[in-house]
N, C-alpha and C positions, 0 to 999 in steps of 0.2 A: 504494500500500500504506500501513496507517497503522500509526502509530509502535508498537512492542513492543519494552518493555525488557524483557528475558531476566536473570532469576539462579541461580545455581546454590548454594545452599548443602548444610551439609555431610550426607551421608548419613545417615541416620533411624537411632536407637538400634536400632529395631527390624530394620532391615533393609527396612524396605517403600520401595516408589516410594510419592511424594508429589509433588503439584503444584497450586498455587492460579493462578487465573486469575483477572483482574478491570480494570475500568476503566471509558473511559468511550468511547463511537462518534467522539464529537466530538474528543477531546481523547489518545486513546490506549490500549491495553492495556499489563499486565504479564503476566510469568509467573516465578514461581517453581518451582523442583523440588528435588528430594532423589531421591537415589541415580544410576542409569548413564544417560545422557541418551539415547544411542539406547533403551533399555526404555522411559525416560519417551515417547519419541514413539510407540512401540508401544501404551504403556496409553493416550496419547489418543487415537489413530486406533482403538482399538475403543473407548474412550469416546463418543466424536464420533457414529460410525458406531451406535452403539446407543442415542443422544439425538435421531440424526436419523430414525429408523426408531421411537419409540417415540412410544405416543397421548398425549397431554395430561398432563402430571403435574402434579397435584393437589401443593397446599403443604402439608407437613406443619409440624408444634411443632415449633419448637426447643429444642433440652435447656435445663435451665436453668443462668445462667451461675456458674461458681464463684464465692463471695465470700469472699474471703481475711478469718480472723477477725483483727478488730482487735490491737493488741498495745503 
C-alpha cells in the first residue's frame, strides 16, 4: 500500500463535506477533509464510483484567480 497522510480539519462554515486529494504514485498521497468523516467516505465512494463509470472528461477553464488589491 503506498503512503497516505490523512487530515482532518475543522468543519466548513458552510456546513458542506469537503475533501482535497493529491500527490504523487511514486512518492505518496494526501487527503484532506472537513466535516463527519464517515459522510466524507460516503461522498467519495459515490464520487469514485461515478468517475469510474463516466466517459472521458474533457478539461475545462479554470476560474480566474483572485488578486488581492495592493495596499
Amino acid at each position: 500500500m503506498k503512503k497516505v497522510n490523512v487530515m482532518k480539519f475543522e468543519d466548513d462554515p458552510l456546513g458542506c463535506l469537503r475533501a482535497s486529494i493529491g500527490g504523487w504514485p511514486e512518492e505518496g498521497y494526501y487527503l484532506t477533509f472537513r466535516g463527519d468523516q464517515k459522510k466524507v467516505v460516503e461522498m467519495l465512494r459515490t464520487v469514485l464510483l461515478v468517475l469510474e463509470n463516466a466517459p472521458p472528461v474533457e478539461k475545462e477553464n479554470e476560474p480566474p484567480r483572485f488578486k488581492p488589491s495592493p495596499n
